[in-house]
LUMBAVEX-249260 format. One line per 3 residues: number of its first residue (from 1); their letters; for each residue x, y, z of N, C-alpha, C. Coordinates in steps of 0.02 Angstrom, whole numbers, plus 50000, padded with zeros to 5 digits. Layout:
# residues N
NUM> A> X/Y/Z/X/Y/Z/X/Y/Z; ...
***
This chain:
# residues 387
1> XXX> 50041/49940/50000/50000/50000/50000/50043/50063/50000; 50096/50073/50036/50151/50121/50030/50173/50128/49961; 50196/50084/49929/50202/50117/49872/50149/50115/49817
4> XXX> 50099/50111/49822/50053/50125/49793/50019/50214/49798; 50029/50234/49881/50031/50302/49885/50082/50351/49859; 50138/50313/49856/50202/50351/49815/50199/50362/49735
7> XXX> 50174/50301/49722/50163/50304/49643/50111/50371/49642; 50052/50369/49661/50004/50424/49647/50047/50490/49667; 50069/50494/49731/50116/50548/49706/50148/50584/49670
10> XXX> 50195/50509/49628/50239/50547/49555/50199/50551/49507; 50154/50512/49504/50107/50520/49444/50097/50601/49456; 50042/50618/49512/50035/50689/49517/50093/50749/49487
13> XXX> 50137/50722/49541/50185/50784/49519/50196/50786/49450; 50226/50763/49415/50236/50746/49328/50173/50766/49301; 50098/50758/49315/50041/50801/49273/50059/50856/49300
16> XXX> 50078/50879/49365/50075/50962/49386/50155/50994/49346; 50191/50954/49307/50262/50984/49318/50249/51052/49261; 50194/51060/49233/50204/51119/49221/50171/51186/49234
19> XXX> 50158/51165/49294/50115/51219/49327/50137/51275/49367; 50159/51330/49358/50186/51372/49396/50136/51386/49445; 50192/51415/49504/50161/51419/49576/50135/51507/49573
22> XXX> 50103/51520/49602/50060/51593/49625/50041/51611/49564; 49990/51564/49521/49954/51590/49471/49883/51631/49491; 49859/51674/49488/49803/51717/49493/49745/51657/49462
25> XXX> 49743/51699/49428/49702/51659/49348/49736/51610/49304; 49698/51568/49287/49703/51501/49232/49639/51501/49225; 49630/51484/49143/49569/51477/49127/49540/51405/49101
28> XXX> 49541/51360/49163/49525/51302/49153/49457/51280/49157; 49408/51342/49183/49342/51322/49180/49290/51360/49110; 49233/51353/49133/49207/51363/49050/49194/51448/49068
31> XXX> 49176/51463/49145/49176/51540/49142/49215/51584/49123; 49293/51541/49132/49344/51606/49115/49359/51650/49170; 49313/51651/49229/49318/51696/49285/49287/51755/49245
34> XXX> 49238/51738/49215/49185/51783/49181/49196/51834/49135; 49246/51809/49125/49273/51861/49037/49232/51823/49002; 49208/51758/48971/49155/51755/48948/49114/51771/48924
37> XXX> 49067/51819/48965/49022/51845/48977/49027/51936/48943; 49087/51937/48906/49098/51989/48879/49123/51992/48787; 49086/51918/48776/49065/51913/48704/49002/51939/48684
40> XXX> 48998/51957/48607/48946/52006/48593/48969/52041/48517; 48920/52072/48491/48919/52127/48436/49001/52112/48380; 49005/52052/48367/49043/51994/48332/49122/51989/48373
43> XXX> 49126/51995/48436/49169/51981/48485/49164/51914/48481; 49212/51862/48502/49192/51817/48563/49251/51784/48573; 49241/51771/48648/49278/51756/48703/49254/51683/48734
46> XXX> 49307/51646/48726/49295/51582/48742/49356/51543/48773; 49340/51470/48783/49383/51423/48824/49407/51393/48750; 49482/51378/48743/49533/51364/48698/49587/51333/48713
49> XXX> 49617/51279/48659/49636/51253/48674/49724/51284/48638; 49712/51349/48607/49793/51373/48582/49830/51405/48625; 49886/51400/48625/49933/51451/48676/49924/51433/48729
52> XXX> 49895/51363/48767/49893/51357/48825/49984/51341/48858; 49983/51380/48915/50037/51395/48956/50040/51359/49026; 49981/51361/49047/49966/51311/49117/49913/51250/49102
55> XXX> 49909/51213/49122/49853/51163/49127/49827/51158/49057; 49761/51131/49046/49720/51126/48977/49718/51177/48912; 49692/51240/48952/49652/51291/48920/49677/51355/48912
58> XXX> 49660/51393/48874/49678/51460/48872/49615/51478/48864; 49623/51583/48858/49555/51619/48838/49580/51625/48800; 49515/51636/48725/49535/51656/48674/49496/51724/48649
61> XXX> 49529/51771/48630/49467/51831/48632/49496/51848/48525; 49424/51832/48515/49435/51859/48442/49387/51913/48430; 49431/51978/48378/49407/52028/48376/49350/52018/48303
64> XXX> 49301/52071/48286/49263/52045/48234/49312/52035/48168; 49294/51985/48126/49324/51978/48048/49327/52033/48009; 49296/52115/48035/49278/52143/47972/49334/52214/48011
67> XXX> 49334/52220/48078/49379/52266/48088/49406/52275/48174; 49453/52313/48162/49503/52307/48256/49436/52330/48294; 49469/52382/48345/49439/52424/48391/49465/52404/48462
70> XXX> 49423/52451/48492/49425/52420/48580/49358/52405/48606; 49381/52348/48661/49324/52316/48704/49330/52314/48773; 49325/52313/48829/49319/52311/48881/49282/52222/48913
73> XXX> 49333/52176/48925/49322/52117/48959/49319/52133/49029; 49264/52108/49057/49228/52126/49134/49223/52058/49192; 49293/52030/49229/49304/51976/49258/49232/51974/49309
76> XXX> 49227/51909/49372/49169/51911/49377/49166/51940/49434; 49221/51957/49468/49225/52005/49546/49218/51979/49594; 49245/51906/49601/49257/51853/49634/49313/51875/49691
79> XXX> 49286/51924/49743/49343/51951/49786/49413/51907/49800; 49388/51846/49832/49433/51789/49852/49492/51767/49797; 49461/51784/49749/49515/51763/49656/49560/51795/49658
82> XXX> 49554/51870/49675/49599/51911/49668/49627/51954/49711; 49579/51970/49777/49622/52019/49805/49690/51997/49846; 49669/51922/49887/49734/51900/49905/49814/51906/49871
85> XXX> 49794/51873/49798/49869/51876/49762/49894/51968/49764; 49838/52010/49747/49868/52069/49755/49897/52115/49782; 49868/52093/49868/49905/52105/49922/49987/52061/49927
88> XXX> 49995/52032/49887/50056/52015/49888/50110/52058/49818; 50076/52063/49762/50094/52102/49719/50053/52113/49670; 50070/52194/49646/50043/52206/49617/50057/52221/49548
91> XXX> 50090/52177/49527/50137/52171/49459/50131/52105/49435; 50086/52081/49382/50089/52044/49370/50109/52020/49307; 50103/51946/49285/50135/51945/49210/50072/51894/49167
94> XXX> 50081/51904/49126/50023/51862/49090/50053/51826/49022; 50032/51775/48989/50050/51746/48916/50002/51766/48900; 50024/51799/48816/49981/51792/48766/50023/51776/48684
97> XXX> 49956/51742/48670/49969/51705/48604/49936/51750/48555; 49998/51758/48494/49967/51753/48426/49970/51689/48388; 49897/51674/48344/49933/51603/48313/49955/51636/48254
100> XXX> 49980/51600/48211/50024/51577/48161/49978/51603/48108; 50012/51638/48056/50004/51680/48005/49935/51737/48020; 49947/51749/48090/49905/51832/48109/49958/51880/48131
103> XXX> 49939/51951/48091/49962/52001/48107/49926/52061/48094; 49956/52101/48171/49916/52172/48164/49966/52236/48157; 49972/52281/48127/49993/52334/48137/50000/52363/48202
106> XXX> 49972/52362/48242/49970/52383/48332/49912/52345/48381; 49919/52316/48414/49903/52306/48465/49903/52320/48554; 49867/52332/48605/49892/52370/48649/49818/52333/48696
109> XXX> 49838/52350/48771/49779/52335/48804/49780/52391/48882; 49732/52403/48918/49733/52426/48972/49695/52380/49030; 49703/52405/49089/49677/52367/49145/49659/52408/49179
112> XXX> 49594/52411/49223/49561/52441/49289/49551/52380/49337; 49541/52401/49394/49532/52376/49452/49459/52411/49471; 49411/52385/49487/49318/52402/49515/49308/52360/49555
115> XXX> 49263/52409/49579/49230/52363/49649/49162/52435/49672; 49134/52395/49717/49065/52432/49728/49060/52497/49759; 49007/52533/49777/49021/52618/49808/49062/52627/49850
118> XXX> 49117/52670/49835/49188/52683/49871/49230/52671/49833; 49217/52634/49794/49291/52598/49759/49284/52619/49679; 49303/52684/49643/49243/52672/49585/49297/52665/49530
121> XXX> 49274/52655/49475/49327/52645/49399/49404/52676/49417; 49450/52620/49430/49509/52657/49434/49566/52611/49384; 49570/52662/49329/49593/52617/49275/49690/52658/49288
124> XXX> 49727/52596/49275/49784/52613/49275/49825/52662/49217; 49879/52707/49244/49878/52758/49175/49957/52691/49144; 49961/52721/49069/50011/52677/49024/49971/52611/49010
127> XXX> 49981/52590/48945/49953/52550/48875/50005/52500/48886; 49974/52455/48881/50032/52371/48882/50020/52348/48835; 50073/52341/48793/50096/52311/48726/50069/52238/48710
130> XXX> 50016/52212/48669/50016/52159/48660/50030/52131/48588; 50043/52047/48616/50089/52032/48533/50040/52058/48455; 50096/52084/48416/50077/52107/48340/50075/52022/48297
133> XXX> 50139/51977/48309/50120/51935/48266/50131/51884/48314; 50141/51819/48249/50135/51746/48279/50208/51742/48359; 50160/51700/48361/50208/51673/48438/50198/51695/48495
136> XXX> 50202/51654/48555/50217/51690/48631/50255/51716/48668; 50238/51770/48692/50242/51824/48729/50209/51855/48808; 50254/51853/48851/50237/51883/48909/50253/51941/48930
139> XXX> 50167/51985/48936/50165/52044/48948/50169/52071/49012; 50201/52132/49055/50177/52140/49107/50165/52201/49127; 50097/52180/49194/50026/52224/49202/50067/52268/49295
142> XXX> 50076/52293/49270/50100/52353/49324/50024/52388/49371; 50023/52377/49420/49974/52423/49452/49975/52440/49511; 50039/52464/49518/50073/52485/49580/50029/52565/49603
145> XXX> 50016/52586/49540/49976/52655/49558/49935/52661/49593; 49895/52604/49574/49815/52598/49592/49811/52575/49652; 49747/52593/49703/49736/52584/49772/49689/52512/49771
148> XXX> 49714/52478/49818/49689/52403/49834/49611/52416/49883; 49555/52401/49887/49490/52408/49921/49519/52362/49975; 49454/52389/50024/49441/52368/50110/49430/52315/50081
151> XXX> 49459/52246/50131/49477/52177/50139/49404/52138/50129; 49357/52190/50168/49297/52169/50177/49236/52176/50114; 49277/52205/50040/49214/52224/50015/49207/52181/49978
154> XXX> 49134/52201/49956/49098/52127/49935/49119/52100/49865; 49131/52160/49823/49165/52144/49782/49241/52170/49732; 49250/52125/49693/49312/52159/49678/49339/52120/49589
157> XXX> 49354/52170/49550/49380/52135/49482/49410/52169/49433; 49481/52114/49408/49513/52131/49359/49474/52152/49288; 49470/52230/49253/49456/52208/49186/49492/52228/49149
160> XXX> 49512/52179/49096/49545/52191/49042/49514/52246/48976; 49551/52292/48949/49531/52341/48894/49587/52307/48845; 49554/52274/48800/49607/52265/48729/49576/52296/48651
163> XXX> 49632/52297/48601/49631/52348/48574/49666/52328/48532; 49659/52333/48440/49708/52318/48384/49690/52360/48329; 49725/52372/48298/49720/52421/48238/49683/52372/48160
166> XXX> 49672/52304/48180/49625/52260/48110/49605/52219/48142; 49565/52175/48125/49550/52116/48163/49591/52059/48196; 49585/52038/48246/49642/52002/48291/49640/51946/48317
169> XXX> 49676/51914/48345/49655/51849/48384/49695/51835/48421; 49697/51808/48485/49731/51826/48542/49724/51766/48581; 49766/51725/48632/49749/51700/48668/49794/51711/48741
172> XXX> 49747/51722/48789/49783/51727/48856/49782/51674/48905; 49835/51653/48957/49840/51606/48983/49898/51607/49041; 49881/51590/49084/49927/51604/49150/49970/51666/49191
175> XXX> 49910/51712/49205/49899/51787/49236/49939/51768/49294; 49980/51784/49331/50022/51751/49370/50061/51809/49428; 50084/51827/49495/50120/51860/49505/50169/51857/49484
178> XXX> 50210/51901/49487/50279/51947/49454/50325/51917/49524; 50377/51903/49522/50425/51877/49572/50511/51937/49561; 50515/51987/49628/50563/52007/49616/50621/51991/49631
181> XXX> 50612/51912/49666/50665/51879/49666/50699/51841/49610; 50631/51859/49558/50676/51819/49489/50715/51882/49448; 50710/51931/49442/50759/51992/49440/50836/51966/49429
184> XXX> 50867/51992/49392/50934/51991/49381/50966/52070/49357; 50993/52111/49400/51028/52196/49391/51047/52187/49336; 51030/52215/49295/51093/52227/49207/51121/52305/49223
187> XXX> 51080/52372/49230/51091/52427/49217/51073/52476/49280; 51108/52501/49313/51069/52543/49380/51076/52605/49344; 51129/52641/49299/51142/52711/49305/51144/52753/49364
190> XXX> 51217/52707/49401/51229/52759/49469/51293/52814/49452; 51318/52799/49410/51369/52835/49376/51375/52870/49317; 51352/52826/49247/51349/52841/49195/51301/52813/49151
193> XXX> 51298/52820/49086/51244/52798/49051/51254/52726/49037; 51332/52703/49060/51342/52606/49058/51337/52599/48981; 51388/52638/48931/51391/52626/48863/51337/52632/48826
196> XXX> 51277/52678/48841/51228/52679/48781/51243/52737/48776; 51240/52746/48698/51252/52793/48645/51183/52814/48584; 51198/52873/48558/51157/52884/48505/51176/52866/48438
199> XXX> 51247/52843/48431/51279/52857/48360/51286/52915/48325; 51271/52914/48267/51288/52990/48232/51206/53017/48204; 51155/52979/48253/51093/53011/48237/51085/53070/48259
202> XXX> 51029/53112/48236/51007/53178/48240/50954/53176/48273; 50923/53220/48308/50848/53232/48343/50845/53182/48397; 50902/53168/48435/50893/53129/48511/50952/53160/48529
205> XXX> 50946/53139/48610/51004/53161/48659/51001/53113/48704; 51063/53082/48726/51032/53056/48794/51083/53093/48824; 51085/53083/48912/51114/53124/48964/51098/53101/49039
208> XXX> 51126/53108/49074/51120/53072/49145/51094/53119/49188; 51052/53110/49211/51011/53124/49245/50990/53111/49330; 51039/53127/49388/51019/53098/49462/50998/53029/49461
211> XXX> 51057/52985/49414/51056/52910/49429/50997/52892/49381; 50972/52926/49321/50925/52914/49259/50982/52925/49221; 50937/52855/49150/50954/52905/49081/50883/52914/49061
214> XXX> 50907/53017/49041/50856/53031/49001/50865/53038/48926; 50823/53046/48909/50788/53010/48834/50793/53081/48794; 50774/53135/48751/50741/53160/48736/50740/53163/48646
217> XXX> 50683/53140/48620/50684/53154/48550/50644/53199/48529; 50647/53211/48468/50610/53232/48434/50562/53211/48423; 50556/53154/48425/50495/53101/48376/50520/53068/48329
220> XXX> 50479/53015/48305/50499/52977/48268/50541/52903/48303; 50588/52858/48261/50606/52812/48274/50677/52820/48315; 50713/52796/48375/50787/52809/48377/50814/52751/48389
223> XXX> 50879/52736/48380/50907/52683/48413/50936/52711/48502; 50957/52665/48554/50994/52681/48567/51044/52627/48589; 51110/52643/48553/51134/52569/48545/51203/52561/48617
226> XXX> 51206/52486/48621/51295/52488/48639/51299/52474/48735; 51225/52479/48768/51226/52472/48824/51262/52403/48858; 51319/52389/48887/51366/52357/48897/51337/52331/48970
229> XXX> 51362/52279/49020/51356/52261/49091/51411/52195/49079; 51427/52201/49139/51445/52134/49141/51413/52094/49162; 51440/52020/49120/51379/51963/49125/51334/51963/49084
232> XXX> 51323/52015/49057/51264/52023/49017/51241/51965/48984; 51294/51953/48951/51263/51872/48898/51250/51824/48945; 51273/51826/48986/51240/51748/49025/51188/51746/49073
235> XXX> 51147/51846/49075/51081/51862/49116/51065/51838/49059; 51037/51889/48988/51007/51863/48952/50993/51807/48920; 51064/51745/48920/51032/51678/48887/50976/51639/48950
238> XXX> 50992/51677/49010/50940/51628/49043/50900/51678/49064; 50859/51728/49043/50784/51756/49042/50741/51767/48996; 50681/51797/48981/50656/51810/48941/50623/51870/48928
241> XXX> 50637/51902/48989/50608/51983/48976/50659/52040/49013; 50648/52100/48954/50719/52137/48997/50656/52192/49025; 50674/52219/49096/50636/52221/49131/50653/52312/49147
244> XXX> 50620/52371/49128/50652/52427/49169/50594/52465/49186; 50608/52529/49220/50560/52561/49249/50572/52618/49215; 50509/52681/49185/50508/52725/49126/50472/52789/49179
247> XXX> 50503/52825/49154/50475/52883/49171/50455/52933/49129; 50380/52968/49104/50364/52999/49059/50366/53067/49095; 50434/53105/49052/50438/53184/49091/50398/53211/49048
250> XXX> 50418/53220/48982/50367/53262/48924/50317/53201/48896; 50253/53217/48868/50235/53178/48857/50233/53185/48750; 50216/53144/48723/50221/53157/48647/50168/53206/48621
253> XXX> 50179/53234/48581/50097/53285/48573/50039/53227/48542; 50056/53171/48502/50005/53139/48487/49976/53091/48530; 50024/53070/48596/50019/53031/48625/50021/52959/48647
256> XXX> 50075/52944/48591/50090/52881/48607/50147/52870/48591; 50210/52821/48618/50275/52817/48598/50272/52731/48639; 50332/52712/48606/50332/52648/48620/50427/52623/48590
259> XXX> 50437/52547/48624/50496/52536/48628/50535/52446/48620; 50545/52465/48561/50593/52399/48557/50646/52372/48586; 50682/52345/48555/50730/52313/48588/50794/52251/48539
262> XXX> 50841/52250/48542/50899/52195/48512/50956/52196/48574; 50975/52122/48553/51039/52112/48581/51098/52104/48516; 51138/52144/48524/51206/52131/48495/51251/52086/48506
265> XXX> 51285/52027/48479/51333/51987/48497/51349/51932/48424; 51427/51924/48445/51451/51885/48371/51382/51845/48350; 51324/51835/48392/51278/51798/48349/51241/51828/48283
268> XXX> 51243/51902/48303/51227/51938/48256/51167/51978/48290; 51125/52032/48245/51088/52085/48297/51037/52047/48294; 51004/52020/48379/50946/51985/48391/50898/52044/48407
271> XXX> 50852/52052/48367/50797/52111/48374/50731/52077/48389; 50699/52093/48445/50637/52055/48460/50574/52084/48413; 50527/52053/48408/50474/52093/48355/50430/52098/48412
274> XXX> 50434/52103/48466/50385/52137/48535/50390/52190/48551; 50340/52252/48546/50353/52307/48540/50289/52333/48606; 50339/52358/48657/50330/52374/48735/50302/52446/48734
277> XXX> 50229/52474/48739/50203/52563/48745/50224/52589/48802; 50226/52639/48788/50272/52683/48860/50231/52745/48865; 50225/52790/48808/50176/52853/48820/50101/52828/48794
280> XXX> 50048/52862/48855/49983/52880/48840/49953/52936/48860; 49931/52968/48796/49906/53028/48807/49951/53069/48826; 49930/53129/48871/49949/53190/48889/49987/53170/48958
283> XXX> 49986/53122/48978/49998/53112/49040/50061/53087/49065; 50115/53103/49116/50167/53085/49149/50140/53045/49189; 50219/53012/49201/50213/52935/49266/50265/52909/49257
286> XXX> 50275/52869/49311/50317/52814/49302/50299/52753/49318; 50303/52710/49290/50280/52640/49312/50339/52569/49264; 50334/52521/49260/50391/52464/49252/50331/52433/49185
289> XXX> 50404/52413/49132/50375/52394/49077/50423/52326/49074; 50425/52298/49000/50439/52228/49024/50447/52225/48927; 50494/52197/48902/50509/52178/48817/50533/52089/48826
292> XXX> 50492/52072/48781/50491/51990/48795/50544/51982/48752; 50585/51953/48732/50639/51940/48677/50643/51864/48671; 50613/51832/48680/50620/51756/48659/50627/51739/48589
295> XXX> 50600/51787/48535/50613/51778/48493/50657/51799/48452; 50725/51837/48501/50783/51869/48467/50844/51813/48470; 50885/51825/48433/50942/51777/48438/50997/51796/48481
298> XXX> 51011/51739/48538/51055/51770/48589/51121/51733/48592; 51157/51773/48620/51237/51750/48635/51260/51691/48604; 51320/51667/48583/51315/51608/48580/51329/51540/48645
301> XXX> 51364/51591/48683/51400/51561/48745/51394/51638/48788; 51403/51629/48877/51415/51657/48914/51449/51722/48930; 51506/51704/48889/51555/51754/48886/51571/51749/48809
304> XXX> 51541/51767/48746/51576/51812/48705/51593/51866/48684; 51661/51869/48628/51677/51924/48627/51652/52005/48657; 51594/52015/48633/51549/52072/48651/51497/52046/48655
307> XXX> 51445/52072/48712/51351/52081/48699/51337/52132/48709; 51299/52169/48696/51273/52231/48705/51194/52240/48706; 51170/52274/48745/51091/52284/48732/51083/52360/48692
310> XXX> 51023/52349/48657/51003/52419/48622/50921/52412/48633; 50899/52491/48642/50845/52493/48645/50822/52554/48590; 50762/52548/48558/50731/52558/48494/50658/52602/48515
313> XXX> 50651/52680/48524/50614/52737/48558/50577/52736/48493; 50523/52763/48500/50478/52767/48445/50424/52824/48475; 50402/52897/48453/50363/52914/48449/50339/52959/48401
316> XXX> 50258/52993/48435/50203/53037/48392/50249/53107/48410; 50296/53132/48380/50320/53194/48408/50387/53194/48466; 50379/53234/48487/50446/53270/48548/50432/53235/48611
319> XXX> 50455/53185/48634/50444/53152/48712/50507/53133/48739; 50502/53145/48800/50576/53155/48850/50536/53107/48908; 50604/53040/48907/50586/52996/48958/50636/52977/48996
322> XXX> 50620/52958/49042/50680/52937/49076/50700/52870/49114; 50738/52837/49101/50741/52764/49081/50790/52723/49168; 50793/52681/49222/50816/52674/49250/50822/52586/49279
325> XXX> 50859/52545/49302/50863/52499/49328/50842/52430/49282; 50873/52430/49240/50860/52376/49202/50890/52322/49220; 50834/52265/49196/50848/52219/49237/50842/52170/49175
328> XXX> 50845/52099/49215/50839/52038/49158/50789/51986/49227; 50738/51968/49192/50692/51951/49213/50694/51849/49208; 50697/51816/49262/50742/51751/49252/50682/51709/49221
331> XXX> 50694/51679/49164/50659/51626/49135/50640/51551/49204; 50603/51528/49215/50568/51492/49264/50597/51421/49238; 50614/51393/49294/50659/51323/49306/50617/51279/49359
334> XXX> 50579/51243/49341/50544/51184/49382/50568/51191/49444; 50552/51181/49501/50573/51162/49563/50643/51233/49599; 50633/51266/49553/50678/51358/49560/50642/51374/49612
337> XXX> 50604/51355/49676/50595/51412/49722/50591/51469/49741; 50667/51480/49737/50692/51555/49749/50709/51587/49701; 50703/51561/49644/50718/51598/49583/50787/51626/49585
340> XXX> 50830/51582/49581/50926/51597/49587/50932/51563/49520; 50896/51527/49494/50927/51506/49442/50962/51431/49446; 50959/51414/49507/50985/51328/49517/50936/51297/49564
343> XXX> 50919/51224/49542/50880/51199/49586/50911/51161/49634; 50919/51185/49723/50966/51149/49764/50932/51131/49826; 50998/51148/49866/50981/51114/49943/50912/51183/49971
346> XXX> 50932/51253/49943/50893/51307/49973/50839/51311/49949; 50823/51278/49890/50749/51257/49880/50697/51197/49914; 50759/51151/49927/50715/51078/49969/50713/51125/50025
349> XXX> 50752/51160/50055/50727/51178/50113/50680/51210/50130; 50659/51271/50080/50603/51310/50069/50546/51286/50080; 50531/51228/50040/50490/51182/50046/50471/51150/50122
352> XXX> 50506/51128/50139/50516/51072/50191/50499/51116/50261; 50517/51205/50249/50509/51251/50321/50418/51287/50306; 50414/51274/50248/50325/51285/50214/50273/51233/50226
355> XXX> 50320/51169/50253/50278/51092/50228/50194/51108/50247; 50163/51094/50234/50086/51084/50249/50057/51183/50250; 50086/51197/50222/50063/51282/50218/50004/51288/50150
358> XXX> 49952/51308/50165/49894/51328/50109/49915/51409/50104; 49950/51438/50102/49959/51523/50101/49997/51509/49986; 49975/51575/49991/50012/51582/49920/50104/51594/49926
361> XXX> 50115/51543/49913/50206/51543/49919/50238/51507/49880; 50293/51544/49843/50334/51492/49783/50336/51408/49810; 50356/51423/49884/50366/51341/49891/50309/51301/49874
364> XXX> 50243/51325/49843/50206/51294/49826/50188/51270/49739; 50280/51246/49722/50306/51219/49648/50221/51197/49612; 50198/51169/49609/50135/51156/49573/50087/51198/49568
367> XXX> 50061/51228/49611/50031/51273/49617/49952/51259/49618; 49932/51213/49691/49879/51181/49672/49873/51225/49758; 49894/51260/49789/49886/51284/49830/49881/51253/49905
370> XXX> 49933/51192/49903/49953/51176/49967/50021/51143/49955; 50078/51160/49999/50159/51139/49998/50143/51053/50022; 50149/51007/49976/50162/50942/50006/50205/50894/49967
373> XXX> 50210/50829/49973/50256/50788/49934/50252/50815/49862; 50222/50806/49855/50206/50828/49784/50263/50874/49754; 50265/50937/49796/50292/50993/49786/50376/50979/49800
376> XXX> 50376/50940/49850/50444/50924/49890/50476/50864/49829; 50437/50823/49781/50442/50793/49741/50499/50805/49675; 50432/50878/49636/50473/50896/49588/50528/50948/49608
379> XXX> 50540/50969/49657/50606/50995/49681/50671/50943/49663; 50655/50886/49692/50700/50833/49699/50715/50783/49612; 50664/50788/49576/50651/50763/49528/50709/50849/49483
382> XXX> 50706/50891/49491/50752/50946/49453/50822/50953/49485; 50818/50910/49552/50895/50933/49573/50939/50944/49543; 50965/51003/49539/51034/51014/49480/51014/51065/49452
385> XXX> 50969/51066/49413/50932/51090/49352/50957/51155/49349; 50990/51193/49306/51021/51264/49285/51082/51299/49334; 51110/51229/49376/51173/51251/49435/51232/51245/49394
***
């Protein structure tokens, strides 16, 4: 009988091994957590089986066949769904899918936070970039601005605002907290601008700024190339999003600017086709943006010759930003705990000082919302894994 309980164990763990821990949302049921319910007028929003990232299912939200626009998806305000994870952070990350031979000229989405009298429409300021073409991509939803409601109210819900310039198709899947222990420093600017340059372009400046670099163009497209760190190549072969925090001093007169991204190295210039919004509207702020690059070509090894990062400014006119703490955001390793990047003794332990804990905590590897063999399992089943 003992090992008959062990077997069901590994069985378990191995269906859960790809389940990341402190997921918000997964859309494994037919409600969606009531985005659903926000198909209509040739919208629709459904349970799918593309781009799934966790478990079975994804959402799939398709825009009408005949043209883009914006819509407003209205979750179901399931207090318990969401406010917990948010009191822990309020930065989260999400997958989304384009399939294969769709593309839009722009795509973009917003988020509010609602809840009942007291709490009224408080939509976050800055536009989050969502994917233009095929492949996956993880976006992330900043809402550090926005004020969290009394513990006690009755209700409470994420809604999504998405948005494309032709008709679209989209699938989302594993809304998840943001971990700043998976963080890796590339760029502080406590000294200098750390090798980024303009080249011999016209209509930009950059300049240092009280531990910033600021930005200022004219408008239009800029590079800014040559940003150096050490280590660099061996943050970036093991993450997938370079991670910084933006500050909008001027804003563009048309109101929107936005920002690419390549890595330089003997591999040749890896340019991501994920393109990250930074200005909206008339309005200043600062808040943390996020450029997925999985689909750029990186380093070939750890240490070659040169890597360099460049980042790619884009706006409607004259906008001055100011750019700080870039980071490299660590690609997720089974049984990673602590998000160091190796799976070891300080992860079994994690586990093992959590054992029988129902609270939302990495040591909860599966993410079925209680630390047990299971969890203590695939730790042991990755030992090694990226050391």
């Amino acid at each position: 009988m003992r090992h008959t309980y062990w077997m069901g164990v590994l069985i378990g763990a191995f269906f859960a091994a790809n389940a990341p821990a402190q997921i918000v949302y997964s859309f494994e049921t037919e409600d969606l957590h009531g985005y659903a319910n926000s198909a209509g007028d040739g919208w629709q929003v459904f349970r799918a089986q593309t781009g799934v990232t966790h478990g079975d299912y994804s959402m799939a939200v398709l825009w009408p066949s005949t043209s883009g626009g914006f819509r407003w998806l209205g979750s179901n305000g399931a207090r318990d769904e969401l406010l917990p994870y948010l009191q822990i952070s309020k930065k989260l990350l999400l997958d989304v899918t384009v399939p294969e031979e769709r593309s839009v000229p722009w795509a973009n989405m917003v988020v509010s936070l609602n809840g009942p009298a007291g709490y009224d429409w408080n939509q976050a300021l800055g536009l989050i970039g969502l994917p233009r073409q095929s492949g996956t991509r993880t976006v992330l939803i900043d809402l550090e601005s926005l004020p969290l409601p009394n513990p006690n109210v009755e209700w409470f819900q994420l809604n999504l605002g998405v948005n494309a310039g032709d008709s679209h198709e989209l699938y989302f899947d594993s809304l998840r907290l943001y971990r700043s222990a998976c963080e890796m420093r590339a760029f502080t600017f406590d000294n200098d601008l750390q090798g980024f340059n303009i080249g011999d372009q016209a209509g930009v400046t950059l300049t240092w700024v009280d531990g910033k670099m600021r930005v200022e163009s004219e408008g239009g497209f800029k590079w800014l190339f040559d940003g150096s760190a050490t280590n660099l190549a061996a943050m970036v072969r093991r993450g997938d999003l370079v991670v910084m925090d933006v500050t909008i001093v001027s804003a563009p007169p048309d109101g929107w600017g936005n920002m690419i991204m390549s890595i330089n190295s003997p591999a040749g210039w890896g340019q991501s086709n994920y393109s990250a919004e930074v200005a909206q509207g008339a309005n200043t702020f600062t808040r943390t943006i996020a450029l997925d690059y999985r689909d750029a070509t990186l380093p070939p090894d750890d240490n070659p010759e040169y890597c360099t990062l460049n980042l790619g400014v884009n706006s409607g006119g004259a906008m001055t930003i100011e750019i700080d703490n870039i980071r490299i955001y660590r690609r997720a390793i089974e049984g990673d705990v602590n998000c160091d990047g190796c799976v070891d003794d300080a992860d079994l332990l994690s586990v093992l000082f959590e054992f029988g804990s129902t609270a939302i905590t990495p040591a909860d590897v599966n993410g079925d919302r209680v630390v047990d063999d299971a969890d203590l399992l695939m730790v042991l089943f990755n030992f090694g894994q990226g050391c």
